[in-house]
C-alpha positions as CSV (number, residue, x, y, z in Angstrom):
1,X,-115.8,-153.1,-18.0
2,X,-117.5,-151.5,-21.0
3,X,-114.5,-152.1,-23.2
4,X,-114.4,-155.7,-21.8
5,X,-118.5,-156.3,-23.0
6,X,-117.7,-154.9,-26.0
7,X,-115.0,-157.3,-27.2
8,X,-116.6,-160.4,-26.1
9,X,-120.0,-159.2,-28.7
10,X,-117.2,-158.7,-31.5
11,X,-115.7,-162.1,-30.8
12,X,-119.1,-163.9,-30.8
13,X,-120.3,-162.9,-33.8
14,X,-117.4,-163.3,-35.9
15,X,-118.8,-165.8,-38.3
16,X,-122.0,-164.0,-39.3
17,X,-119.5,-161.0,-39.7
18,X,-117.3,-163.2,-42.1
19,X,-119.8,-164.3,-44.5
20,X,-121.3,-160.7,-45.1
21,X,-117.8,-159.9,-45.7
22,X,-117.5,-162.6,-48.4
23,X,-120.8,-161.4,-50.3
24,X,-119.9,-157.5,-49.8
25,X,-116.4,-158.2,-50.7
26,X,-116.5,-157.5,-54.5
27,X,-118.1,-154.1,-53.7
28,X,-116.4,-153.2,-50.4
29,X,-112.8,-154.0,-51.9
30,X,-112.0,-150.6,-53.4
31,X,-113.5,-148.9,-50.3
32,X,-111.2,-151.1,-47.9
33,X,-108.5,-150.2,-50.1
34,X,-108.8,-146.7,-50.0
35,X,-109.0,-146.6,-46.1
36,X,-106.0,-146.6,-44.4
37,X,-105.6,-149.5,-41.5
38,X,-106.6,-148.7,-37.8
39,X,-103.1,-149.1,-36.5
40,X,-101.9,-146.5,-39.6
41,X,-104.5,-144.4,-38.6
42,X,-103.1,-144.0,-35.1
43,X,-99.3,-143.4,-35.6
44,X,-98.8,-140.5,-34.6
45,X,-97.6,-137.3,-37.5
46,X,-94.2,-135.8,-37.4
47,X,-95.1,-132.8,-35.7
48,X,-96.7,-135.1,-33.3
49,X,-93.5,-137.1,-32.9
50,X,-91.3,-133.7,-33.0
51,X,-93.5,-132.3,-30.1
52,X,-93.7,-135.9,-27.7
53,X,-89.8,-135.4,-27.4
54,X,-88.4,-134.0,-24.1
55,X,-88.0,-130.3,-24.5
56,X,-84.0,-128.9,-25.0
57,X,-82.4,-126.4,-23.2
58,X,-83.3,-122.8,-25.2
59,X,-80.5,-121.4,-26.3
60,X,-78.5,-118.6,-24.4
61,X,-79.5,-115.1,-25.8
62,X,-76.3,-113.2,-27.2
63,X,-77.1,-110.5,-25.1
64,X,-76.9,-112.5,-22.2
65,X,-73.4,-113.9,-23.1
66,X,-72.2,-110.4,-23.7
67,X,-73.5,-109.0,-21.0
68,X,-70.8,-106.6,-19.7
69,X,-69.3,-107.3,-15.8
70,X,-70.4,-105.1,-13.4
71,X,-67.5,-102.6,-12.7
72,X,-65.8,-102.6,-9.4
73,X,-65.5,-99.3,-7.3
74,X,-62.2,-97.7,-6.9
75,X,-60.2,-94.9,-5.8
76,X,-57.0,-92.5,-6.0
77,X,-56.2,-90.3,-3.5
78,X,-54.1,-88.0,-5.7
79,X,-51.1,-86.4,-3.8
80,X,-52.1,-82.5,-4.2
81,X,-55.2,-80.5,-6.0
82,X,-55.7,-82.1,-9.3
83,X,-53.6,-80.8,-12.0
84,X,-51.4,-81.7,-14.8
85,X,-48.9,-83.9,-12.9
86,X,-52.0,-85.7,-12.6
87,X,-52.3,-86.0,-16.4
88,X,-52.3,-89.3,-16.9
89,X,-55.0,-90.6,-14.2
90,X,-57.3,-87.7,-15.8
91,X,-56.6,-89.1,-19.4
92,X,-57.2,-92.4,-18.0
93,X,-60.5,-91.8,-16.8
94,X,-61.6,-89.4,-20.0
95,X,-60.4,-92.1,-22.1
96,X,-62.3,-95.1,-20.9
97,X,-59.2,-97.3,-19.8
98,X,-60.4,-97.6,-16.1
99,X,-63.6,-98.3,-17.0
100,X,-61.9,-100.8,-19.7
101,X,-60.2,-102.1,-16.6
102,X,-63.1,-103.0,-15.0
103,X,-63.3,-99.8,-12.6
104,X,-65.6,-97.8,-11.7
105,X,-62.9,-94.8,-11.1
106,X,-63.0,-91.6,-8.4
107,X,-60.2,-89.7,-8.6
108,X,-60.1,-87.8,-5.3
109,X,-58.0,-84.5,-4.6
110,X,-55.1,-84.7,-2.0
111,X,-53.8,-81.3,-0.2
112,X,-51.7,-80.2,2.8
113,X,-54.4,-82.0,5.6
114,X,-55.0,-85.0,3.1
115,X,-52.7,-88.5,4.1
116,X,-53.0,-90.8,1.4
117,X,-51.2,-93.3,2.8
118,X,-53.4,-93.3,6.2
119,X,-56.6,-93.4,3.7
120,X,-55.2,-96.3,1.7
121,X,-53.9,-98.2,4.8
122,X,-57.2,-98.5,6.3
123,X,-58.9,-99.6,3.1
124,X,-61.1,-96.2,2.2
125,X,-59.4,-96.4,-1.4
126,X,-57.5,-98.9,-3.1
127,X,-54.4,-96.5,-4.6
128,X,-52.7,-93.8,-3.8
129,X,-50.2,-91.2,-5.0
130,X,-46.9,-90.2,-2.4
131,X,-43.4,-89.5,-3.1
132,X,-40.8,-92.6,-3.2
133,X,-39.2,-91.5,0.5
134,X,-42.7,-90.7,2.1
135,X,-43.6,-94.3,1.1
136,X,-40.1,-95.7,2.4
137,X,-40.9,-93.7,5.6
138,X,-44.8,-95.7,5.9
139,X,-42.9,-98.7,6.0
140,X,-40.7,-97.9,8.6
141,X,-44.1,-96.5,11.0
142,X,-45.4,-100.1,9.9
143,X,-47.8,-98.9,7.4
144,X,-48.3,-101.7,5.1
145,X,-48.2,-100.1,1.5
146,X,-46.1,-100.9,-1.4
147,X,-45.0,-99.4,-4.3
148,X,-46.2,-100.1,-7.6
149,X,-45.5,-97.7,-10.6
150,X,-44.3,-94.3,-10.8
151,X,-45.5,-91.1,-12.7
152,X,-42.1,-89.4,-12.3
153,X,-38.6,-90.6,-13.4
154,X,-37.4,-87.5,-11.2
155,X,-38.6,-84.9,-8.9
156,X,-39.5,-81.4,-10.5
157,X,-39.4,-80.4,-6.6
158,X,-36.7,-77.3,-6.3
159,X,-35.5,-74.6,-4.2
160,X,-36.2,-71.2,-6.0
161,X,-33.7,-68.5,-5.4
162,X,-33.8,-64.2,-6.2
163,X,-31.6,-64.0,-10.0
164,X,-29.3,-61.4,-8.2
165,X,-28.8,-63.0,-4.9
166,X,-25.3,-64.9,-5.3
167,X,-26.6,-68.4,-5.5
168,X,-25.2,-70.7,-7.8
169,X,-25.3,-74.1,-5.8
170,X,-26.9,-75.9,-2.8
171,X,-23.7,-74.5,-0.7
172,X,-24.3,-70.9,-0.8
173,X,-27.8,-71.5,0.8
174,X,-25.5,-70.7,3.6
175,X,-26.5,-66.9,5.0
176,X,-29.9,-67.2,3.6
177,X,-33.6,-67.4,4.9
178,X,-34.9,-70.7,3.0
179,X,-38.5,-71.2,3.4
180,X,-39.1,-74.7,3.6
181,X,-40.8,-77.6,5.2
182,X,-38.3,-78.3,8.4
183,X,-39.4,-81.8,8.3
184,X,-38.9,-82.6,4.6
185,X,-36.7,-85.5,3.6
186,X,-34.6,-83.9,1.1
187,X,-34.0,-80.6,3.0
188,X,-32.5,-83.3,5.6
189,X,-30.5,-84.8,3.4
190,X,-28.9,-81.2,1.6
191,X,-28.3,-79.8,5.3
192,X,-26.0,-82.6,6.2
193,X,-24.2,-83.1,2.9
194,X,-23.8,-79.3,1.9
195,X,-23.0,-78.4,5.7
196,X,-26.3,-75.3,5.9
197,X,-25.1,-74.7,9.4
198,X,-26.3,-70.7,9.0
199,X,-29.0,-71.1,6.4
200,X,-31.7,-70.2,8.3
201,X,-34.9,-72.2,8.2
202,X,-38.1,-70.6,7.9
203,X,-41.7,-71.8,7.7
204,X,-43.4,-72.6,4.3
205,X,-46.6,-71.9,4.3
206,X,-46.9,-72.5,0.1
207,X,-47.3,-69.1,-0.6
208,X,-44.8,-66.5,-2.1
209,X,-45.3,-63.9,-1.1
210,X,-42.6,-63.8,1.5
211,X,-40.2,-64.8,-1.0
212,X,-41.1,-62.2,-3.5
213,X,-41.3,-59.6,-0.6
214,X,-37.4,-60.6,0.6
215,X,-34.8,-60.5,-1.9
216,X,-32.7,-62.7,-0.2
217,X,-34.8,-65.0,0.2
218,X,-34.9,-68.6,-0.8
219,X,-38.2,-71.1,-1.3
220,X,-39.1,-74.8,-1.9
221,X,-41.3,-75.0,-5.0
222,X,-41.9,-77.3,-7.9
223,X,-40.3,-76.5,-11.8
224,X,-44.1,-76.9,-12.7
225,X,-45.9,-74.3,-11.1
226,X,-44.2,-71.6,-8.9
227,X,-41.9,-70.3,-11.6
228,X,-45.0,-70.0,-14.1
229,X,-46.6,-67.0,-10.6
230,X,-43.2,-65.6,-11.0
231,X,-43.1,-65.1,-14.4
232,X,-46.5,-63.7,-14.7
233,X,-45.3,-61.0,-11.6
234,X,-41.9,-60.4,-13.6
235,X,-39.8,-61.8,-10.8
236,X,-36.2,-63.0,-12.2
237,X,-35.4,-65.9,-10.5
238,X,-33.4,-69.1,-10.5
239,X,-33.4,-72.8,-9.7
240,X,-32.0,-75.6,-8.4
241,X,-33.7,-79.1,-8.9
242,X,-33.4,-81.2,-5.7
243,X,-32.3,-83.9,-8.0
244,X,-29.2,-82.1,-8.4
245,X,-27.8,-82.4,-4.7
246,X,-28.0,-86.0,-5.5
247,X,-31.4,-86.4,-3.7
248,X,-32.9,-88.2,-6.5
249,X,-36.7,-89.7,-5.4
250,X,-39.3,-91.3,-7.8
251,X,-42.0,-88.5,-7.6
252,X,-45.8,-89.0,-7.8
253,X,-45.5,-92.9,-6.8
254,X,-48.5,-95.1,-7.4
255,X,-49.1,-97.8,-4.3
256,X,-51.8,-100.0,-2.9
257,X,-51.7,-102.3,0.4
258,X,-49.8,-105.5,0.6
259,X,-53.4,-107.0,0.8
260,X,-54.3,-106.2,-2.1
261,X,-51.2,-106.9,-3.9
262,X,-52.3,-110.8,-2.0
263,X,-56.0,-110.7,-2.5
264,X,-56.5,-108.9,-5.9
265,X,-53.3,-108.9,-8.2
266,X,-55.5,-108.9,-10.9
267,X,-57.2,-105.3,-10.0
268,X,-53.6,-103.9,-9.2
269,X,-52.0,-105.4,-12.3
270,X,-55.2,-103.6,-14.2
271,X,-55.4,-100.5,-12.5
272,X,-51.3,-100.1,-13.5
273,X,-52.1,-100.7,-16.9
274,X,-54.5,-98.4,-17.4
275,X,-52.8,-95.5,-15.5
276,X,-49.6,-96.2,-17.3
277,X,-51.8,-96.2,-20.7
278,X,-53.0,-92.9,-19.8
279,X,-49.8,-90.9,-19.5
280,X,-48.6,-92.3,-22.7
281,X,-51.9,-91.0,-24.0
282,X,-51.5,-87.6,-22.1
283,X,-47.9,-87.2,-23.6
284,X,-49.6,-85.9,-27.1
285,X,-52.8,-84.6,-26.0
286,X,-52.3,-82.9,-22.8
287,X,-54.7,-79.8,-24.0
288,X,-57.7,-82.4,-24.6
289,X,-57.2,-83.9,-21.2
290,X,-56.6,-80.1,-19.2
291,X,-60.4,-78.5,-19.2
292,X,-61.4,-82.3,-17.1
293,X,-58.1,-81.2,-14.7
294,X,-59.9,-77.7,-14.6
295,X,-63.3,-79.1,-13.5
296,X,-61.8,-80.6,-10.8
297,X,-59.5,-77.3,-9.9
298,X,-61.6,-74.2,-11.0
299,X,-58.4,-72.2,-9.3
300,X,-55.5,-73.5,-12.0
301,X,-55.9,-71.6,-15.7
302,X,-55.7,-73.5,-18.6
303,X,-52.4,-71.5,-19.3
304,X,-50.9,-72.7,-16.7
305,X,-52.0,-76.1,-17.1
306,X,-50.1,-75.6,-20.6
307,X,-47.0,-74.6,-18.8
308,X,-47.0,-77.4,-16.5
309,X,-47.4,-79.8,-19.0
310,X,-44.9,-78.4,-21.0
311,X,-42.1,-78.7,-18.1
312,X,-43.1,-82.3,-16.8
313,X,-42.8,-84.0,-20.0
314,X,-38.8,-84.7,-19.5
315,X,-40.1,-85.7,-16.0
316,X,-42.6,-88.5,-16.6
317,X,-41.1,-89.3,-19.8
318,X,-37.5,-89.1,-19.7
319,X,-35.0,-91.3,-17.9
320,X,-35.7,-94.5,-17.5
321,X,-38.9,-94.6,-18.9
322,X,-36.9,-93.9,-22.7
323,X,-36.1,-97.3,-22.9
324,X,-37.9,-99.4,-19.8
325,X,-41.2,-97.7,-20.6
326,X,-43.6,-95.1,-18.4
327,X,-44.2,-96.0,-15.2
328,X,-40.6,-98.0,-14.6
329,X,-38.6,-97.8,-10.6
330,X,-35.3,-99.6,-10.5
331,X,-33.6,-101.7,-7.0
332,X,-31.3,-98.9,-7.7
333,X,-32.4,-96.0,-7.2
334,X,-34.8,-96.7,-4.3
335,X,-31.2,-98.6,-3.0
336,X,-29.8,-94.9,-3.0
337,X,-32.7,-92.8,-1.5
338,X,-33.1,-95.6,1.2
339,X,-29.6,-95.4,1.9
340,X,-29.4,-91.6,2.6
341,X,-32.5,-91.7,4.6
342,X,-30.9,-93.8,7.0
343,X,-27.9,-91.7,7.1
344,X,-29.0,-88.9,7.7
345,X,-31.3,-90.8,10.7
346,X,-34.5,-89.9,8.7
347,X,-35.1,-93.7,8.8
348,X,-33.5,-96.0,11.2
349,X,-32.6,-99.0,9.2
350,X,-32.9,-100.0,5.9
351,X,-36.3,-102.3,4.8
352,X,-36.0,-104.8,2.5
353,X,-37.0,-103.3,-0.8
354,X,-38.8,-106.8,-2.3
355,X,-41.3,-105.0,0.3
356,X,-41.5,-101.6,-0.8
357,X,-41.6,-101.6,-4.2
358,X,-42.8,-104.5,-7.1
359,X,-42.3,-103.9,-10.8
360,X,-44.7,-106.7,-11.5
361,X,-47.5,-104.9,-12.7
362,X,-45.8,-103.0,-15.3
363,X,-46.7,-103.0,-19.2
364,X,-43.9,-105.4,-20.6
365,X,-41.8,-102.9,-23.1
């Protein structure tokens, strides 16, 4: 209402506001020049303009776009004690590739009441470690795991024999006490094909002191560890791989569930990678990679660790995995060990491999 009274005075007295303007012109015409017009006066600056505009988005902060992904929790369940036939999983993990993976990585320690396959089955870790026919046999009980790389072209697993006891080969085990698992797969398998009617069986316990005690004697073993005791007690001895009797298993297997071969290929395919990356860095720097092993296994010396290291190489590396790369299983050869499991009735029927075993994950070499 004020602004309406006020108008209406302006309006009325127009023409006595005109003719002052005409006598004051001449003296008010520089002044009026030199002010700038009410509507000018009101436009707003360029600031002002800048700042009546809708506000943008701010800008993401790089630190926020390279924000690293939160690493996902995962475990191993190694197939023995940690030691150097565990190399590569160690380097692995020293290295920074599982965490490079996206993992957050626990490599935990098997041993004689450990079941890695029973942990892995029921989802308590994501990977595990077994031999190629102890995986074959989960699948036949209906344990849902599947292969997925190998650390072993071959088996260093052997039966260790007195130097001056007459053995030469798998036959003349015959007449001799042969500590050894009675259950194990490839002591199944030499029985039958090499006819040990008289060997006689005796229980392993994992120590050698029996052996050493009973020159005619016999004992399973691995090429990597007992023969390094013996040496150090100046024990001659001899050796025959398992491989040799034409039992010829992948050895140190790597596998996860067939769920998570469905629900995260990605974390398999990742985790494969990484390990397989790790033994290839192991292969040159096995030394660097032995005082972590040691941590974990107070009871192994670094000595030994050398030893070990020394006598898997041809193991891991060899084979195969010259020209198909570390980590590689063939249809073939898990064909073969399935094939004499079920003849010697340690399996009943043969499982269709597509099942037990994928290649997918692999480096490409």
């Amino acid at each position: 209402m004020k602004l309406f009274n006020r108008t209406a005075m302006f309006l009325g007295k127009r023409n006595v506001v005109t003719s002052l303007c005409l006598v004051l012109l001449a003296g008010a015409l520089s002044a009026c020049g030199s002010a700038k017009p009410p509507e000018t006066a009101a436009t707003p600056k360029p600031a002002d303009t800048m700042a009546a505009k809708p506000a943008e988005p701010a800008a993401a902060k790089p630190a926020e776009a390279t924000a690293p992904k939160a690493l996902v929790p995962a475990s191993l369940i190694l197939n023995w004690f940690a030691e150097p036939e565990h190399g590569g999983n160690f380097a692995a993990l020293a290295k920074g590739y599982y965490k490079d993976a996206g993992f957050d990585m626990t490599l935990t320690p098997g041993g004689p009441s450990v079941s890695a396959t029973q942990i892995v089955a029921s989802g308590k870790a994501q990977f595990g470690m077994a031999n190629g026919d102890d995986i074959l046999v989960a699948r036949q009980e209906g344990i849902p795991i599947i292969a997925i790389a190998t650390s072993m072209q071959k088996s260093p697993q052997a039966l260790i024999f007195h130097k001056d006891s007459g053995i030469k080969d798998f036959s003349d085990l015959n007449g001799h006490k042969v500590y050894v698992a009675a259950t194990a797969n490839f002591w199944q398998y030499m029985k039958k094909k090499y006819k040990l009617d008289t060997a006689q069986e005796m229980k392993y316990t994992g120590q050698l002191v029996n052996f050493v005690n009973d020159k005619n004697s016999v004992t399973q073993g691995y090429l990597t560890s007992e023969p390094f005791t013996l040496q150090q007690q100046n024990i001659e001895f001899g050796t025959l791989l398992n491989a040799d009797s034409g039992y010829n298993i992948y050895a140190g297997v790597y596998f996860t569930t067939e769920k998570m071969v469905a629900e995260h290929p990605d974390q398999v395919k990742a985790f494969v990678e990484a390990t397989v990356k790790g033994w290839d860095y192991y292969k040159d720097h096995s030394d660097e990679i032995h005082p972590m092993i040691k941590e974990k296994n107070p009871d192994m010396g670094l000595d030994m660790m050398k030893y070990s290291a020394q006598k898997e190489m041809d193991f891991v590396y060899g084979g195969d995995a010259v020209t198909k790369g570390t980590g590689i299983m063939t249809q073939e050869r898990w064909a073969e060990v399935q094939k004499q499991l079920v003849d010697v009735g340690v399996l009943k029927k043969a499982e269709d491999l597509s099942k037990v075993f994928t290649t997918q994950f692999l480096p490409k070499k």
